[in-house]
DRENPA-3360 file (N, C-alpha, C; in nm, 2 decimals, always signed):
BEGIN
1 = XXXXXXXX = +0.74/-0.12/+2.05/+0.66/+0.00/+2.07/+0.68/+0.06/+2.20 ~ +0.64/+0.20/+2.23/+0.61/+0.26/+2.36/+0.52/+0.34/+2.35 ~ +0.51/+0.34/+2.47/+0.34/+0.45/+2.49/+0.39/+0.54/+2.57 ~ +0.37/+0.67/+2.58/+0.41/+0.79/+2.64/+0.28/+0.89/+2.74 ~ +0.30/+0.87/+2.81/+0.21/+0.97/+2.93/+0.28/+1.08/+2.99 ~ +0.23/+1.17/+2.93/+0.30/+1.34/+3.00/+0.24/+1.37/+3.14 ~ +0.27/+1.45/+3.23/+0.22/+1.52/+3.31/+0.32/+1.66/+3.34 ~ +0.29/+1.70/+3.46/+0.31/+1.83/+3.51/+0.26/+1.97/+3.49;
9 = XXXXXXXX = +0.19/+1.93/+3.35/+0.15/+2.08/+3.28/+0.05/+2.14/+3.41 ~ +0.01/+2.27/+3.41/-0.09/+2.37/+3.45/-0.06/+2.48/+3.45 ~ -0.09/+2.58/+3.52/-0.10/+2.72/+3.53/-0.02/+2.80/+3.63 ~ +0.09/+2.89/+3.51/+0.15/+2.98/+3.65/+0.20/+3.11/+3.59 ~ +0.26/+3.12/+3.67/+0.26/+3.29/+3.64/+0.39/+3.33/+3.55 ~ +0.36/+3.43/+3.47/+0.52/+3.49/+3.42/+0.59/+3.48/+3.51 ~ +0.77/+3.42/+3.45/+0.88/+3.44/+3.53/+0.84/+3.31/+3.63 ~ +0.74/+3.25/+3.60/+0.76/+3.10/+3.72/+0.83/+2.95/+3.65;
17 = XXXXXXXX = +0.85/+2.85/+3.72/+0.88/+2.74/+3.67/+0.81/+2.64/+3.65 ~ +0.80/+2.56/+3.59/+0.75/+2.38/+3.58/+0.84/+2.27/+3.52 ~ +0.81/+2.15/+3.59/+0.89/+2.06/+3.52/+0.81/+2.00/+3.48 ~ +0.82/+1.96/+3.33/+0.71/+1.82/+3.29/+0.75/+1.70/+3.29 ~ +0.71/+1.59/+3.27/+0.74/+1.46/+3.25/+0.68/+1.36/+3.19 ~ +0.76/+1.28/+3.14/+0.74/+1.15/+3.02/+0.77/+1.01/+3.04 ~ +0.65/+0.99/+3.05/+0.69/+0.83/+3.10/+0.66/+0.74/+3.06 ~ +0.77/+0.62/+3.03/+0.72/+0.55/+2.89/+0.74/+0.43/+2.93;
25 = XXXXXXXX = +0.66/+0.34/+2.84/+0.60/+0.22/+2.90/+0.76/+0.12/+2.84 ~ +0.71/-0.02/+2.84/+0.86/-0.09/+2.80/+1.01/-0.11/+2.87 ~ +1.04/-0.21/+2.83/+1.21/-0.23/+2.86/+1.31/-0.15/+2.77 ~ +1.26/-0.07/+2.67/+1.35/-0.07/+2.55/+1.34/+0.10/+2.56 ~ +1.33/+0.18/+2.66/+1.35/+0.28/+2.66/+1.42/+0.39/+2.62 ~ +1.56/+0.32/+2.69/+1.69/+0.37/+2.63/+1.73/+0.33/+2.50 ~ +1.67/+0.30/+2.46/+1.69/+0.30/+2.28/+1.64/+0.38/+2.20 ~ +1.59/+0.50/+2.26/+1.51/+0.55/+2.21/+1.53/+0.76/+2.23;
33 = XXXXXXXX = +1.54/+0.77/+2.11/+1.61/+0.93/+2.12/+1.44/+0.97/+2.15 ~ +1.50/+1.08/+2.24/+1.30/+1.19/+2.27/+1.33/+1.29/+2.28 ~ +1.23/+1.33/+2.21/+1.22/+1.51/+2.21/+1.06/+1.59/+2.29 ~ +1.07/+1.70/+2.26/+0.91/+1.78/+2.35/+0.89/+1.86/+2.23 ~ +0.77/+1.87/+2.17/+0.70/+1.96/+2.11/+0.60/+2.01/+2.15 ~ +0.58/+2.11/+2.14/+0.43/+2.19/+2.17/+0.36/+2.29/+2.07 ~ +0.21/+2.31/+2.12/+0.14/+2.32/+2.01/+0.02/+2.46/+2.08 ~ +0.05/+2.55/+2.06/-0.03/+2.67/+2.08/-0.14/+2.70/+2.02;
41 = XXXXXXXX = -0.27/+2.75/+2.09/-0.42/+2.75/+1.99/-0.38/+2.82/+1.87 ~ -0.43/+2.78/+1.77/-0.46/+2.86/+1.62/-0.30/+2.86/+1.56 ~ -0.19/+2.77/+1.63/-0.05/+2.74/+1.54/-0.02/+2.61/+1.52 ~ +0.06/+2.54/+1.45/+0.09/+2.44/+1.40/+0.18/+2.37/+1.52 ~ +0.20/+2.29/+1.56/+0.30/+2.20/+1.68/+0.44/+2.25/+1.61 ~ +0.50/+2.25/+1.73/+0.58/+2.33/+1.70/+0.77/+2.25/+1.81 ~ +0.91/+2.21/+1.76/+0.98/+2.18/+1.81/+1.03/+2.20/+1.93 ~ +1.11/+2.16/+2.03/+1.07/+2.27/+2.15/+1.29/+2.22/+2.20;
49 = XXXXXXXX = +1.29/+2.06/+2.23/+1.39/+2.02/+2.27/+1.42/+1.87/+2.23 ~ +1.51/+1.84/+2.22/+1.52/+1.67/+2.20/+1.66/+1.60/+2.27 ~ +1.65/+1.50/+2.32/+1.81/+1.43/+2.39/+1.83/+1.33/+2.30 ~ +1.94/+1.28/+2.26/+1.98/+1.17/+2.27/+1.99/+1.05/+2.35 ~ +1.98/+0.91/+2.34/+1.91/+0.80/+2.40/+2.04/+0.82/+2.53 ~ +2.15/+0.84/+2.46/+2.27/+0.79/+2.62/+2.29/+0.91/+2.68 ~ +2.19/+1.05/+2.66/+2.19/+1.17/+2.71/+2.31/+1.30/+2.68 ~ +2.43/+1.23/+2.59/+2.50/+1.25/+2.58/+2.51/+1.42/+2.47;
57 = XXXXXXXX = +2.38/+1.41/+2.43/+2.38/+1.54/+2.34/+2.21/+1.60/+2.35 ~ +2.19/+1.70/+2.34/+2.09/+1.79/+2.33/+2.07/+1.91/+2.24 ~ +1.94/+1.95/+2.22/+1.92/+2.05/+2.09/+1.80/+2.13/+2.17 ~ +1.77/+2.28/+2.13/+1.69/+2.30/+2.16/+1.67/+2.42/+2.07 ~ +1.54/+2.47/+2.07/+1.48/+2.60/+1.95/+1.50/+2.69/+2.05 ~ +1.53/+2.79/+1.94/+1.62/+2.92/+1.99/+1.53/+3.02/+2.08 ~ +1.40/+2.97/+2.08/+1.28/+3.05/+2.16/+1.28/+2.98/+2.30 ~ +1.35/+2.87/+2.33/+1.34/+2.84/+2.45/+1.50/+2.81/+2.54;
65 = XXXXXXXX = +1.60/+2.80/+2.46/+1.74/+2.82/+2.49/+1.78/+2.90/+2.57 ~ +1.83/+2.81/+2.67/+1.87/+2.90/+2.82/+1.77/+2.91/+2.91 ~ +1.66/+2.91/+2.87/+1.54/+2.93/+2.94/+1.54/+2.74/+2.99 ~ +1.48/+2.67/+2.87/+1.42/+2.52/+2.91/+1.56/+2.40/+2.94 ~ +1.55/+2.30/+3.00/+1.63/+2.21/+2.99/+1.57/+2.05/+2.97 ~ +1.61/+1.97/+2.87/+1.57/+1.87/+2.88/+1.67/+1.75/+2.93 ~ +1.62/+1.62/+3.00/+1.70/+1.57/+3.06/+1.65/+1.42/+3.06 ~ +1.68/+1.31/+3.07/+1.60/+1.17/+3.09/+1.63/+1.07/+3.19;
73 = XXXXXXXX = +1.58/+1.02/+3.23/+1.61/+0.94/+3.37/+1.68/+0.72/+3.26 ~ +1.69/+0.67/+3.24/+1.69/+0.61/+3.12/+1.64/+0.51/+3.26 ~ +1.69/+0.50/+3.39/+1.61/+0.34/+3.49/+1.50/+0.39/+3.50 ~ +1.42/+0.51/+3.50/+1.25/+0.53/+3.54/+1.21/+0.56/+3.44 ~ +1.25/+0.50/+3.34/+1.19/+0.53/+3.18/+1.12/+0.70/+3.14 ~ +1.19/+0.75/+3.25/+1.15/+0.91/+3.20/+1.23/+1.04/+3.15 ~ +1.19/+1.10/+3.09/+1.21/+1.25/+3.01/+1.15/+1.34/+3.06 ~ +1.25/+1.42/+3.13/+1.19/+1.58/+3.17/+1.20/+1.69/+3.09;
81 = XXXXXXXX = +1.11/+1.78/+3.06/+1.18/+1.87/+3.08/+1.12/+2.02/+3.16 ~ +1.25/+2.07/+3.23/+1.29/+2.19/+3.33/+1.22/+2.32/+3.24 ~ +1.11/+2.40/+3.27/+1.13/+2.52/+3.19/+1.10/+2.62/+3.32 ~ +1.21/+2.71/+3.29/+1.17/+2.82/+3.41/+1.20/+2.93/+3.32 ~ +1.20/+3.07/+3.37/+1.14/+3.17/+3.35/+1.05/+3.16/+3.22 ~ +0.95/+3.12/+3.27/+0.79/+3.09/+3.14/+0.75/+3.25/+3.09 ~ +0.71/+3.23/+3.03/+0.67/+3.37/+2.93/+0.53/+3.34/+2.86 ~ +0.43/+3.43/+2.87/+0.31/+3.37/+2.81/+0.29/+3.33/+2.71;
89 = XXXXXXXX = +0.41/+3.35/+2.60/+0.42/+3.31/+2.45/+0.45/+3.12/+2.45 ~ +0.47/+3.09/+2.63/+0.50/+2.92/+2.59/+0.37/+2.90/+2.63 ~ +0.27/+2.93/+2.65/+0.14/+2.87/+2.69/+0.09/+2.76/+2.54 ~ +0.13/+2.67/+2.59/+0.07/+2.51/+2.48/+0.02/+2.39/+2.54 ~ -0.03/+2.34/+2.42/-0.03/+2.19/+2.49/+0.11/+2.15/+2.41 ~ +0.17/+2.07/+2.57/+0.35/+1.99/+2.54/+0.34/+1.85/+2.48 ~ +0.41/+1.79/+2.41/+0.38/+1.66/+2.36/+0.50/+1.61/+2.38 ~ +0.53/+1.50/+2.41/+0.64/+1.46/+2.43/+0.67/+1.32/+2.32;
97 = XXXXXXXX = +0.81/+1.29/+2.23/+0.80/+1.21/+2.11/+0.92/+1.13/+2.11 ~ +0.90/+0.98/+2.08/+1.02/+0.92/+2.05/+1.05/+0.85/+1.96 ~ +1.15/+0.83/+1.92/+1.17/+0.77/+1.77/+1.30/+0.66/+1.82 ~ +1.33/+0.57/+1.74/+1.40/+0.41/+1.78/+1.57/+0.53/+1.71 ~ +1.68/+0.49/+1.81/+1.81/+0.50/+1.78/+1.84/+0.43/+1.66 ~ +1.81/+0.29/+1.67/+1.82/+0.16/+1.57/+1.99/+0.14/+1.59 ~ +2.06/+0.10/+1.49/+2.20/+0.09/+1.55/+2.25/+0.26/+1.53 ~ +2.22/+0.34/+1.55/+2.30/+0.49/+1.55/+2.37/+0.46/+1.65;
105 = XXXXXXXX = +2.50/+0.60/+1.69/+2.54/+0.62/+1.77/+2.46/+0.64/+1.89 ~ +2.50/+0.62/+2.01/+2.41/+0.68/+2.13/+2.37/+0.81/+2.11 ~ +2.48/+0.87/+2.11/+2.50/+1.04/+2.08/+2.38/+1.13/+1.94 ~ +2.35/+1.00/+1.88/+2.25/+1.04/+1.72/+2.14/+1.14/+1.81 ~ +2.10/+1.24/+1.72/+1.97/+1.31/+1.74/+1.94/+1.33/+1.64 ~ +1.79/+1.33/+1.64/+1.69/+1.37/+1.55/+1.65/+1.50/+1.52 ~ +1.58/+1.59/+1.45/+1.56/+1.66/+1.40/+1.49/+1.75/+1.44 ~ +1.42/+1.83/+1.42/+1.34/+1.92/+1.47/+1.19/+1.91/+1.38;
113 = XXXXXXXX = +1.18/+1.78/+1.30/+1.06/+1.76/+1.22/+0.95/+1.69/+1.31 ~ +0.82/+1.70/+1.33/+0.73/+1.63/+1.33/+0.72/+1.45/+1.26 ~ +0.77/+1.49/+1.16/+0.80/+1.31/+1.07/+0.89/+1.28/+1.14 ~ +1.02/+1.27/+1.22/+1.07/+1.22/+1.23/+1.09/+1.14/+1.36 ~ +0.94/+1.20/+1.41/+0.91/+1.07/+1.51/+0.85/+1.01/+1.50 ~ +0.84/+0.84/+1.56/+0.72/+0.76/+1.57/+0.63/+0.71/+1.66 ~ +0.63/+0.78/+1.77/+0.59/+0.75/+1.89/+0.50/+0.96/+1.92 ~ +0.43/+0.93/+1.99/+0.39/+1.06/+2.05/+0.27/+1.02/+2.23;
121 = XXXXXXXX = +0.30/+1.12/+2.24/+0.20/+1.12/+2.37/+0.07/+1.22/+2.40 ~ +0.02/+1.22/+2.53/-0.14/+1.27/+2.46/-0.11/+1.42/+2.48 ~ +0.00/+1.46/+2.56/-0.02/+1.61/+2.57/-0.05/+1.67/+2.69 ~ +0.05/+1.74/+2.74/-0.03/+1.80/+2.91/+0.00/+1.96/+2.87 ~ -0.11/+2.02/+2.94/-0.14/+2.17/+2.92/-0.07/+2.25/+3.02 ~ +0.02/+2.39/+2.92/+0.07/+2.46/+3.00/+0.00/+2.61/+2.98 ~ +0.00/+2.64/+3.07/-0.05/+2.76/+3.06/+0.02/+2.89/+3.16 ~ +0.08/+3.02/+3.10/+0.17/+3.12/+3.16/+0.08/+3.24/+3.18;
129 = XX = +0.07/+3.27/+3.26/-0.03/+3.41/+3.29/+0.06/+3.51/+3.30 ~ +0.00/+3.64/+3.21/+0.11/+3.76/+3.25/+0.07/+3.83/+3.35;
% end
């Protein structure tokens, strides 16, 4: 199992940056492909980015491409991710999610589904002022 604690989220202005971060409990970290979803008042959680466990590959939704970067540290058991020029349409709570490689390739990624993780975290609040 792993446990996931987010931080970084708060308040900034259009056109500013933040980095968030994920940091997960255990030895078995790097076995484990993660992704960021976020979840806007009155919308459904929603996919955002995901890496593969040996960093080797990444995905990201086309609303935040070019803009966000996700990245992972695999010795500080952490997952960032970079988002600059914010736009008030990203104002969410971010969730950060992991699911077991099991024997896949390093390189394996997961999906852009909600089911297809098994792990989640509690959520840090971003909020973009225009």
């Amino acid at each position: 199992q792993v446990q996931l604690v987010e931080s970084g989220g708060g308040l900034v202005q259009a056109g500013g940056s933040l980095r968030l971060s994920c940091a997960a409990s255990g030895r078995t970290f790097s076995s484990y492909a993660m992704a960021w979803f976020r979840q806007a008042p009155g919308k459904e959680r929603e996919f955002v980015a995901a890496i593969s466990r040996g960093s080797g590959r990444t995905y990201y939704a086309d609303s935040v491409k070019g803009r966000f970067t996700i990245s992972r540290d695999n010795a500080k058991n952490t997952v960032y991710l970079q988002m600059n020029s914010l736009k008030p349409e990203d104002t969410a709570v971010h969730y950060c999610a992991a699911v077991p490689s099991g024997s896949r390739s390093s390189n394996w990624l997961p999906g852009p589904r909600e089911r297809e993780y098994n792990y989640w975290g509690q959520g840090t609040q971003v909020t973009v002022s225009s």
